[in-house]
Each structure stands twice: as C-alpha cells, then as structure tokens.
N, C-alpha and C positions, 0 to 999 in steps of 0.2 A: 202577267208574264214579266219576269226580269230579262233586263238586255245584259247580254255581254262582248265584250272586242272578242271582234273576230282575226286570227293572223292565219293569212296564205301561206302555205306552204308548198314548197317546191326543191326540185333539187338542190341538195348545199342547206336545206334547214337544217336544225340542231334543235335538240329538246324534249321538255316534256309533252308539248301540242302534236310534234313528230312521235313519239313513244305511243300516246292514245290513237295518233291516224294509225299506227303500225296494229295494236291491238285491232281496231274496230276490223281492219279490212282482216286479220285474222279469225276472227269473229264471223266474218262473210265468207269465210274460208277464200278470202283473196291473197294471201299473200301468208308465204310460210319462210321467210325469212326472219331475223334477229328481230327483239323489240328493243333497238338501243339505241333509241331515241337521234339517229341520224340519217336522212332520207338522200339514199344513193342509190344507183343502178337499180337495186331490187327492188326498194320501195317505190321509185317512180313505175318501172314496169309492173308493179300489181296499180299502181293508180290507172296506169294505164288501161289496162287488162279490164279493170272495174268500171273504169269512161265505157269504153267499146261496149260493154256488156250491159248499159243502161243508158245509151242515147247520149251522153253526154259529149261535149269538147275531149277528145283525147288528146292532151296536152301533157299528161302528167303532173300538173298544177291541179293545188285543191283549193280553186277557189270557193266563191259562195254555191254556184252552182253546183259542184261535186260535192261540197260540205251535204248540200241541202238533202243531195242522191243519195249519200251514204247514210245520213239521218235517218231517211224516212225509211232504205234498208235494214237498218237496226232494229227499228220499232216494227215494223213486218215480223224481221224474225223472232223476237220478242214475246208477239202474239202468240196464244193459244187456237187450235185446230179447235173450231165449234161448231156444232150441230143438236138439233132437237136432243133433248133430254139432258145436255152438258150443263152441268152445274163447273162454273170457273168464272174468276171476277174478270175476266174480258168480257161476260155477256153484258155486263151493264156499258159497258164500252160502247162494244158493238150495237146495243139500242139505243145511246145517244149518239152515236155517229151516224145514223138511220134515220134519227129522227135530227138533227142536222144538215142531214144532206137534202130531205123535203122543205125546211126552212131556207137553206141556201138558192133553192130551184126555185123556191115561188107557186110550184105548182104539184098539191098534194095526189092531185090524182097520176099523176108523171110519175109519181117518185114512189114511197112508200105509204103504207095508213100509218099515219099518227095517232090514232084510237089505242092505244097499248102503253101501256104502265114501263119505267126504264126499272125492272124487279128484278134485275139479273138473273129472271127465268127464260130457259132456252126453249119455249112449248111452241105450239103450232101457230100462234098470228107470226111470231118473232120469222117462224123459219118463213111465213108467205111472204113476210116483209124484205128478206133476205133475197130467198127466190125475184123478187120484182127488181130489187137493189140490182142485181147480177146480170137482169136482160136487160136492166135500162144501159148496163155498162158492158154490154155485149159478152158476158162471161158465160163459164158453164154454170147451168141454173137449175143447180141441184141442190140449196139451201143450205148449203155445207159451208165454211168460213175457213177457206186455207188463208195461203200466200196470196193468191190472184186478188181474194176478195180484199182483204186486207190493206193490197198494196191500193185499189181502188178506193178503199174506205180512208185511205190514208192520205187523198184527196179533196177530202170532206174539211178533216184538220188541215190544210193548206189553201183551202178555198182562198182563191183572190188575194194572196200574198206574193210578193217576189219573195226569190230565195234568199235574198239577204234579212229580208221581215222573219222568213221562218227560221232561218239562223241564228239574229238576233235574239227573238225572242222566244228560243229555245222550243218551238212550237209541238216537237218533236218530246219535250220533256226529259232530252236525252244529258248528260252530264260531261 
C-alpha cells in the first residue's frame, strides 16, 4: 500500500483536494452544487448532510474520520449487485473478502467455509457463503450482494485499522 498526505479540509478551503471532495459527494449524490474547488456554505452543508447520514461528527470538517466514510461510500457504490450465476470481476472480490473475513475472526465455523476456490464463479457454495456472511452480520440473508452487504464486506478491508491507517494507505484503493 503507498501512503499519501492527507489535508483537512474545511470551510474557507481552496482547491483541487476541495474540487475531488466536491465531485465524490456528488458522486453520492450529496451535494449538487458547483465543483469549483472552493468549500463554502454549500459544500460544508452537504458535508454535513453526509456526517448526519453515516454516523459521523457533523462538523462540517473532513477530517480523517469523514475522509474514511466517504471512502468506503465510494467503493460500496462502485460495486456491482451479485448473485448466483453473475459472471462480473467483483465475484473474485467478494470471495476473497469472505475468505478474509474467516481469517480475520479466527473462527471458520463462525464465519464462512473456506473449502472454495477465489474462481470468480458466482455458483451455489459462493451464495451459502454469502448467505452465512449476511446472518453473522445481522442482514437480509438472501445471498444477494447489494449495498448492505458490501458496505459490511467493506469492513473486512478495514479490519483493525484507524481511519487515519485507511486513509493513508489508500485501503479503499480509491484516488
């Protein structure tokens, strides 16, 4: 993983780090205002808007913490909708984050079977695997890979990092 500086931004920023916050949270359909790389009134109230909306500090500040939320929103929506028979390169994803997420726990009968090939085939262990994934994380557990699941498997890649670590080191993959 390469590190990079991270700069807070806040009202009264200027820029191009301001321009990309302004795109992403349009992106998340947060915020329909200008992208001109100057963070005022408008832009603080979608930061806003986006805190409230994921737990975060509503501050209007993007520090590490809101960097980290908006990140791993990106990569969610990003994802492809997967279920049995979907041929798309998120399955090889999705089955090493499955099979990550038993290595993270320690405990394979908890989690999922790790007896399955990462073939980015979406066939029937993948979906029981899934299905399991889903009740251990209290979701609906109908083998189906939205948003919900996702945002959960997006935990797997965060596992035991602060949000500064997944910031840094771009954990998210995002640019």
């Amino acid at each position: 993983m390469t590190t990079t500086s991270f700069v807070v931004l806040k009202e009264g920023s200027k820029g191009a780090e301001v321009t990309k916050l302004q795109q992403r949270l349009k992106t998340l359909n947060a915020y329909t205002g200008a992208t001109d790389g100057s963070f005022g009134t408008q832009t603080k109230a979608a930061v806003i808007k986006f805190q409230q909306n994921n737990a975060v500090v509503a501050d209007g500040i993007v520090g590490y913490g809101t960097e980290f939320v908006l990140e791993r929103a990106l990569w969610v929506a990003q994802r492809a909708n997967l279920k049995e028979g979907t041929d798309h390169t998120d399955v090889k994803l999705l089955q090493s984050l499955l099979l990550q997420d038993v290595e993270n726990s320690g405990d394979a009968t908890a989690g999922v079977s790790i007896k399955y090939a990462v073939d980015g085939a979406f066939g029937s262990q993948t979906t029981t695997n899934v299905v399991r994934f889903q009740t251990k994380r209290q979701l609906k557990a109908d083998g189906v890979v939205g948003a919900a699941t996702w945002k959960a498997l997006s935990g797997v890649l965060a596992f035991d990092l602060s949000p500064e670590s997944i910031v840094a080191n771009k954990v998210f993959g995002l640019v």
